[in-house]
C-alpha positions in Angstrom: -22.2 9.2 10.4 -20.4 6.2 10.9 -16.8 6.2 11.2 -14.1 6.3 8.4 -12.5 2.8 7.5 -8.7 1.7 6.7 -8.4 -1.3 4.4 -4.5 -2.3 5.1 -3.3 -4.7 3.0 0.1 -6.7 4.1 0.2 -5.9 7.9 3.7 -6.4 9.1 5.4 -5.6 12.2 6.9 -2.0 11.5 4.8 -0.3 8.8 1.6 -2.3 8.5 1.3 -2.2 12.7 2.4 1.7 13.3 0.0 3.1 10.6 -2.9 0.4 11.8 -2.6 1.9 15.8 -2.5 6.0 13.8 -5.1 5.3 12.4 -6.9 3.3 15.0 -6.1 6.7 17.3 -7.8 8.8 14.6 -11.5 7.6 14.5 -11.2 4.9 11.8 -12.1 1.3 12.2 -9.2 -0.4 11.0 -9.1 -3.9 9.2 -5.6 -5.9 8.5 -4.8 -8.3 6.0 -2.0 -10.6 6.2 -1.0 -14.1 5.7 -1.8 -14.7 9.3 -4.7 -13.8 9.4 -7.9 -15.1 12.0 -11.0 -13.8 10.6 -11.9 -12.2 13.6 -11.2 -8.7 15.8 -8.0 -9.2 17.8 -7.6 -7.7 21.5 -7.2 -4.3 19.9 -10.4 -4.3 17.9 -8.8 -4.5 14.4 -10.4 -6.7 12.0 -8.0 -9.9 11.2 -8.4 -11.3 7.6 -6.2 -14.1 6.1 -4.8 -13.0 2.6 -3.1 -14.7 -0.7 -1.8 -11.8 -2.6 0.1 -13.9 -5.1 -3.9 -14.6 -5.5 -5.6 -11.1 -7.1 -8.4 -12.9 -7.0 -8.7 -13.2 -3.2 -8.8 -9.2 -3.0 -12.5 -8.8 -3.1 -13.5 -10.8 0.0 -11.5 -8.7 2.0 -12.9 -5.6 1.2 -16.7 -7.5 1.8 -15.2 -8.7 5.1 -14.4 -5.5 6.1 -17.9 -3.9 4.9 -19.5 -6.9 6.5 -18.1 -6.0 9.5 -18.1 -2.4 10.0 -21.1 -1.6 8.0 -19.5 1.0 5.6 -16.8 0.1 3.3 -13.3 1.5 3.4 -12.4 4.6 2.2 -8.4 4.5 2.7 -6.7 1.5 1.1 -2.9 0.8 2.0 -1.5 -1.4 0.0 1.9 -3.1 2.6 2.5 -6.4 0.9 5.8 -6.6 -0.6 8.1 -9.8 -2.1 11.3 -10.9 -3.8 12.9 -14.1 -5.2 16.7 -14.3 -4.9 18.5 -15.4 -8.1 19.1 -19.6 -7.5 22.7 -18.5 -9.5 23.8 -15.3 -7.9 26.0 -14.6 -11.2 22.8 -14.4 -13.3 20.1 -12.1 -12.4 17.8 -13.5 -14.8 18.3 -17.2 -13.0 15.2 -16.5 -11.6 12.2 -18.5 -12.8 9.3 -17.4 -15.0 6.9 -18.6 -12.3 8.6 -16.9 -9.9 8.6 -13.7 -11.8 4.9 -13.9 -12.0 4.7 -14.4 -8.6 6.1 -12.0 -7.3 4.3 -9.7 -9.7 1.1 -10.5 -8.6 2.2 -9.6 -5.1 4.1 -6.7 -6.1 1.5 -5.5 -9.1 -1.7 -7.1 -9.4 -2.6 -7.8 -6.4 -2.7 -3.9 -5.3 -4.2 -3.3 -8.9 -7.4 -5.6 -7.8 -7.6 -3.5 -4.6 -7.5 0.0 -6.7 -10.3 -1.6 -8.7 -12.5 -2.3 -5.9 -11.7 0.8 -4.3 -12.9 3.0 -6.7 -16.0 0.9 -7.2 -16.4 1.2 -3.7 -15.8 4.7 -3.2 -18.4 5.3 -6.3 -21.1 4.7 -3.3 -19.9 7.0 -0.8 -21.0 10.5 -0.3 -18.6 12.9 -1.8 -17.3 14.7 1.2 -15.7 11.5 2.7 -12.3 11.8 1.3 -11.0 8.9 -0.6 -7.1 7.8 -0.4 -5.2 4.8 -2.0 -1.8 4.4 -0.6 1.4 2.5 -1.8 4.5 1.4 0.0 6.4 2.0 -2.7 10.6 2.9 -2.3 13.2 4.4 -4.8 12.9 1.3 -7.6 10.6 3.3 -9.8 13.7 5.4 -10.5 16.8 3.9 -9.6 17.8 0.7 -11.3 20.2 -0.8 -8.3 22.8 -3.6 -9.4 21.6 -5.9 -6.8 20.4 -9.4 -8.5 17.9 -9.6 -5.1 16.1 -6.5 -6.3 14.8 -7.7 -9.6 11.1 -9.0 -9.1 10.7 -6.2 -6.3 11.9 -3.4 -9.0 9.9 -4.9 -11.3 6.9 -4.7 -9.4 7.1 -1.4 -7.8 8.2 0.2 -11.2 5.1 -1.2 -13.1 2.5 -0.2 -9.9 4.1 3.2 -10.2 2.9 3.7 -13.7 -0.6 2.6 -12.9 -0.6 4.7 -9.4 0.3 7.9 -11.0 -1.9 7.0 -14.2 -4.6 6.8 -11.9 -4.2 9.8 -9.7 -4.4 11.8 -13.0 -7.7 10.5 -14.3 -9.3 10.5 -11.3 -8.5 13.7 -9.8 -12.3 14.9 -11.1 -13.8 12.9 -8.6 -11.2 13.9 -5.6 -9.6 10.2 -5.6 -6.2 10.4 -4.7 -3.7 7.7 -5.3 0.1 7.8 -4.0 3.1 5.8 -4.3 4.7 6.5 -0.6 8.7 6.4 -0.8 10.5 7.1 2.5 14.0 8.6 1.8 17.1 9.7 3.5 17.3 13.6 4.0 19.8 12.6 1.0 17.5 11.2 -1.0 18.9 7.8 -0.8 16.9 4.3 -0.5 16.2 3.5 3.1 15.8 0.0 2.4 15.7 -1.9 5.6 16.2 0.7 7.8 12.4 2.3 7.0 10.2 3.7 9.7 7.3 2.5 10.7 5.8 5.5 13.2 7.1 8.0 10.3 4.9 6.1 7.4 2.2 6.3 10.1 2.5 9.5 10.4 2.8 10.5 6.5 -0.1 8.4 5.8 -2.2 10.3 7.9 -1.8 13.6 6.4 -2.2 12.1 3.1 -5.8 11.3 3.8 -6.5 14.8 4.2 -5.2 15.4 0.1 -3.8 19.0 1.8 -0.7 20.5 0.7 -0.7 19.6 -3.0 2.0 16.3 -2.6 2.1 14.4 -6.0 1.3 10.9 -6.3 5.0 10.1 -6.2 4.9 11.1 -2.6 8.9 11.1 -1.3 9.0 11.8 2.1 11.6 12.3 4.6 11.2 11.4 8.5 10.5 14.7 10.6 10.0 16.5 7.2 6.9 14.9 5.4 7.2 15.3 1.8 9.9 16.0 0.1 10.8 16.2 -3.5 13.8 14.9 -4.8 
């Protein structure tokens, strides 16, 4: 049997890097999206691939590039990518511009939406004891409404993926698909915002592949603790 793929889409240097070299360390062939891109395997054998994801439309070459390559499509898809416009008037939150809006909505929204579609078409193809895993970095904006102008197209985005992630967890669960919306919390439950970790997302992610231990699709998890409801 060939070995297990990771699709990781928005490769940054904290989260996006930890959970690539986890996974890399657990058998999978890893393959990394980002706006930088090359096309090619870097030093450490990941597969580099340029994205656009204010483009949905750019999502289904990367999932061929990463079958292309490794011969076997992916069967965990982290979705990384993340953006926000500040308000041009910091007095008016809704300063921001339509097009910007839509934007960052694509990023936020449709873009990880595309992915979750070809996902599950891929996953349709592969034997059904390979476990199947879509992953969102999500945070607390799918419950908190925080009175920072800053935040509005990112809680916008994450509180409409939310919605589809947990919609999709529920109708899918007959075929063993699992879908999560990660949130890394303080033991207080509080947003971690900038101060997230990248080797404890790493290590959450990796358990939920193995769907063990019953943790919803709004997966809350706390570092040293895994999940944690709040």
């Amino acid at each position: 049997m060939s070995s297990p793929v990771v699709l990781i889409l928005g490769a940054g240097p904290r989260v996006g890097a930890s959970v690539a070299d986890k996974f890399a360390t657990d058998g999978y062939k890893v393959a990394l999206a980002s706006r930088k891109g090359t096309g090619s395997l870097n030093e450490q054998g990941y597969l580099s691939l340029k994205a656009d994801f204010t483009n949905p439309e750019s999502i289904p070459a990367l999932f061929d590039a990463a079958k292309a390559e490794f011969k076997a499509t992916p069967n965990v898809v982290i979705y990384n990518a993340a953006a926000l416009t500040p308000p041009p008037d910091q007095g008016s939150v809704l300063s921001i511009g339509a097009s910007s809006v839509a934007s960052d909505l694509n990023v936020n929204t449709v873009s990880p939406y595309a992915a979750a579609q070809q996902a599950v078409a891929a996953w349709d193809t592969l034997p059904g004891e390979i476990k199947k895993t879509f992953i969102y970095t999500g945070n607390i904006l799918n419950k908190v409404v925080l009175p920072v102008p800053l935040m509005q197209n990112l809680g916008i985005g994450k509180s409409a993926s939310a919605y589809w992630i947990g919609l999709a967890d529920t109708l899918y669960a007959a075929k063993g698909y699992r879908f999560f919306y990660a949130d890394e919390r303080h033991e207080d439950g509080k947003i971690k915002a900038a101060q997230l970790d990248g080797p404890t997302h790493a290590e959450f992610y990796a358990e939920l592949v193995k769907h063990e231990g019953k943790v919803p699709w709004n997966a809350t998890f706390v570092k040293g603790k895994g999940y944690v409801q709040f």
